[in-house]
N, C-alpha and C positions, 0 to 999 in steps of 0.2 A: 743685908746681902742675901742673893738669892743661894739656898742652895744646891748643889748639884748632883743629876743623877745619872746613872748611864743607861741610854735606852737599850729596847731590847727588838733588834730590826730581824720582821720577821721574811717579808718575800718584797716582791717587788711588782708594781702593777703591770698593766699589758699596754697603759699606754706610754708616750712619751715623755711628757710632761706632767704628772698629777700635780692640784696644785686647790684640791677641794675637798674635802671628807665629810661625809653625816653618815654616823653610825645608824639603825633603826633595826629592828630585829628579823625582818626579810634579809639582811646584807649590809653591806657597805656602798653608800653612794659614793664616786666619786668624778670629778669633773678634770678634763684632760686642757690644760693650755694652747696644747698645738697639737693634737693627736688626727683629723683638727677640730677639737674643741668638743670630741666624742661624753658621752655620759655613759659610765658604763654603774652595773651593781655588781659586785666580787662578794664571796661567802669571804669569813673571814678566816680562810684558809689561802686566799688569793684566788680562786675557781672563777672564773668570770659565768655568770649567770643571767646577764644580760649584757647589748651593748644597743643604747636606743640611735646611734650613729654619729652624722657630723651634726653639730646645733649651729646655729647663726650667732650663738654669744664669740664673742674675742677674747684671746687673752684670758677663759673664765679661772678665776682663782677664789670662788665661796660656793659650797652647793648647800642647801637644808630642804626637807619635807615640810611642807606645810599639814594642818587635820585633814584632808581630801587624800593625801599621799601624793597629791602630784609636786614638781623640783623645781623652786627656784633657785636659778645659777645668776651669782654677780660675773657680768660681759665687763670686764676694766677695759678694755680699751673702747667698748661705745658709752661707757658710764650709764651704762642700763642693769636692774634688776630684772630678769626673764624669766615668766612658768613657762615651765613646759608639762606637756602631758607625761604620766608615769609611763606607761601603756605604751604610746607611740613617737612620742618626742615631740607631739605637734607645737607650737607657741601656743599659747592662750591671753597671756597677756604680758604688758612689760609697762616700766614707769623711771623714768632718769632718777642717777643717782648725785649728792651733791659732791665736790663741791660745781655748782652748775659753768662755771668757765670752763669746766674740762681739764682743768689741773691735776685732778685723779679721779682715780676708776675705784668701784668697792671692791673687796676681798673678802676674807671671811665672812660666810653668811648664818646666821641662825634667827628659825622660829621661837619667840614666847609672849604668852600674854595678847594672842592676836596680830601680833606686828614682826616686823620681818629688823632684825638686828643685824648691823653689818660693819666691817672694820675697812677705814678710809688711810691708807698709810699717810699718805701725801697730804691730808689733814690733818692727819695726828689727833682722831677722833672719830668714835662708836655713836655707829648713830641707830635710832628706831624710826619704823616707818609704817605707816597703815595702808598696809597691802593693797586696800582697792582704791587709792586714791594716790598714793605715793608721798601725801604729806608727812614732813617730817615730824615725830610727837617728844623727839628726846636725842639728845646729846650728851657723851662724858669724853674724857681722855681719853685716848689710848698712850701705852708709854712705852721705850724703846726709839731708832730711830725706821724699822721696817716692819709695824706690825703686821698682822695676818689672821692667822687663824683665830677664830671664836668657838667656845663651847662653855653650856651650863654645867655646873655644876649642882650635883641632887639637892644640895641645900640653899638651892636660890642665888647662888652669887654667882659672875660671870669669869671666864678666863679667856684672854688673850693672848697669844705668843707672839713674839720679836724674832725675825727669820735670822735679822743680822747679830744678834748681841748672844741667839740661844736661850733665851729666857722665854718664862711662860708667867703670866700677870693673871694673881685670884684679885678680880675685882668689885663692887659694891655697886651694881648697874643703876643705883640713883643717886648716885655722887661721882664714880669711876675712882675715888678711894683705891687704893693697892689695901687688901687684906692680907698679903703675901706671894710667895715668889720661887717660881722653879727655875733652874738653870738646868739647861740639859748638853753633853757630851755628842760629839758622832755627827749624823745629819742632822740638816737643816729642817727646822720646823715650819713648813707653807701652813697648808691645810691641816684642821683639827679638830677631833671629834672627841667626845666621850664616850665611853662600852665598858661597863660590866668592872667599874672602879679600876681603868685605866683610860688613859689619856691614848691615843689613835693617832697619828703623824704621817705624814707625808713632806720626803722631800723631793722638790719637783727635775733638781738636776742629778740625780741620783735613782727616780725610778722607786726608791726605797719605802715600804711603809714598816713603821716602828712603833712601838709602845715603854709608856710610861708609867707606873703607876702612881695614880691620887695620892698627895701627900696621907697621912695616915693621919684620923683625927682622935 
């Protein structure tokens, strides 16, 4: 049984919908669902310090940095992975995401290892993918019935969170093994990042960003 914590919800973003977090030490990336579909960077005091504008992704609900700095955002409703420039917002590139019927869009997005990690709720499965090609190199579980958000954790192992159940999944990114399990109180977990041995939240009908902190080890 997971157990549970109570966050600690600090301000609220500028856009409507947040529903993407990647923490990096410039700021806070995050990705707006219907703002429409704005990228903004906020200090993590809320201060917005950029807003690169509207992007052509839909519905986006995953943002992470790639090594260049520049953002790819999961588009769920064109089932596309999207860079865009840091800079200016321009595209650069994009490559479909599975499952390819269009049955779902990705969600949480994260960089490691070269390849771009993303969470498929409607699959019920984390998948990896080599960025210049879009093939896929790797699959595991996800568990929950709505997962979402992805983030590494410093010692190699992956976490997911469950928007609907409030749960956060330490995972085993070469098996998808459960190494263990946060339950969390309050808003909704979309989007989710790691900073400075806390967990970073967003919840997207609420406006809210929150933190957790890393189980103690």
């Amino acid at each position: 049984m997971a157990s549970k914590v109570d966050p600690k919800v600090l301000w609220k973003t500028p856009g409507v919908q947040p529903n993407g977090l990647q923490a990096t030490p410039e700021g806070l990336w995050v990705i707006d669902q219907v703002d429409p579909n704005h990228i903004y960077l906020l200090s993590y005091e809320g201060e917005t310090l950029r807003d690169l504008g509207e992007s052509r992704a839909r519905h986006a609900s995953g943002i992470t940095v790639d090594p260049d700095g520049n953002l790819w955002v999961a588009s769920t409703f064109t089932y596309e992975m999207i860079l865009f420039d840091r800079e200016t917002g321009a595209e650069l590139a994009a490559f479909p995401t599975p499952p390819y019927d269009r049955s779902g869009g990705a969600h949480g997005t994260e960089w490691r290892y070269g390849q771009l990690w993303f969470n498929v709720p409607k699959a019920g499965r984390i998948f990896a993918a080599d960025p210049k090609t879009g093939a896929i190199t790797r699959d595991i579980p996800a568990y929950g019935d709505r997962s979402h958000g992805l983030a590494w954790d410093p010692d190699g192992s992956l976490w997911s969170d469950d928007t609907n159940k409030r749960v956060i999944f330490k995972l085993d990114p070469a098996t998808g093994a459960i190494l263990e399990a946060v339950g969390c109180s309050g808003p909704e977990p979309h989007g989710m990042t790691i900073w400075n041995g806390q967990f970073w939240l967003c919840d997207a009908a609420t406006r809210e960003v929150f933190t957790i902190d890393l189980p103690r080890r």
